[in-house]
N, C-alpha and C positions, 0 to 999 in steps of 0.2 A: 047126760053130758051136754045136750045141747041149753038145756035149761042152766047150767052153770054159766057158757057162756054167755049165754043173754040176759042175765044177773050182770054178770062183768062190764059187758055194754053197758048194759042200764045204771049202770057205776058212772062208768065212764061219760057218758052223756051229760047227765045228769051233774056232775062235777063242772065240767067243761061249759054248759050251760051258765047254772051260777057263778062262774068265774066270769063271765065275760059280761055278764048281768051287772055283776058287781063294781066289777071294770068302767061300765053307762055310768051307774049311779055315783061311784065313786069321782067319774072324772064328769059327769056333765051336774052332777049339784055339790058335792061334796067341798071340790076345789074350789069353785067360785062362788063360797058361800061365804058373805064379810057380816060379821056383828057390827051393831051400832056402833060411831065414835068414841065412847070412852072403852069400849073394851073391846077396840078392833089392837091387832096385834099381835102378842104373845097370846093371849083366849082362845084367838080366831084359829092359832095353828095350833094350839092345845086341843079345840074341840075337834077339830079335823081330824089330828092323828086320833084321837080317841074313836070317835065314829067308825073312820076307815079301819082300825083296829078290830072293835066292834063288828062288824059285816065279814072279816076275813077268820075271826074264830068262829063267828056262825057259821060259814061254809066249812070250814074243818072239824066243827061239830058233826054239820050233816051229813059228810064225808064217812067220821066218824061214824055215828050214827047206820047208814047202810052199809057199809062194809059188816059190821059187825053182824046187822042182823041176817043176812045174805051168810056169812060164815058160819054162823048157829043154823040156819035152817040147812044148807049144805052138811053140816056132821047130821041133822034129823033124820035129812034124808037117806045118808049113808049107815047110821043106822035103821033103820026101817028095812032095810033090802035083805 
């Protein structure tokens, strides 16, 4: 029981972390990143949302990612007992 919850945390931490990580990266390089003159513009916020894109489905991969495996090892465990 108690190794569940501490899976759960370790979830949630671990989420919460990279969100806020992401959050730095996204708003202290991401935004205030300008391509050269001829292809500042429409490119410049093309690349951006792409990136920021980028970085927000790796975190809900990796989300993804442990929840599941935390779910499979949780039914392991339950069967085992």
């Amino acid at each position: 029981m108690i190794r569940r919850i501490l899976d759960f945390i370790n979830i949630l931490v671990l989420v919460w972390v990279c969100m806020l990580l992401g959050l730095v990266i996204i708003n202290g390089i991401i935004v205030p990143m300008r391509l050269p003159e001829p292809f500042d513009g429409a490119i410049t916020n093309v690349s951006q949302v792409a990136i920021s894109a980028f970085l927000v489905l790796l975190w809900l991969y990796l989300w993804r990612w442990m929840a599941t495996r935390m779910f499979w090892k949780a039914i392991r465990d339950y069967q085992n007992k």
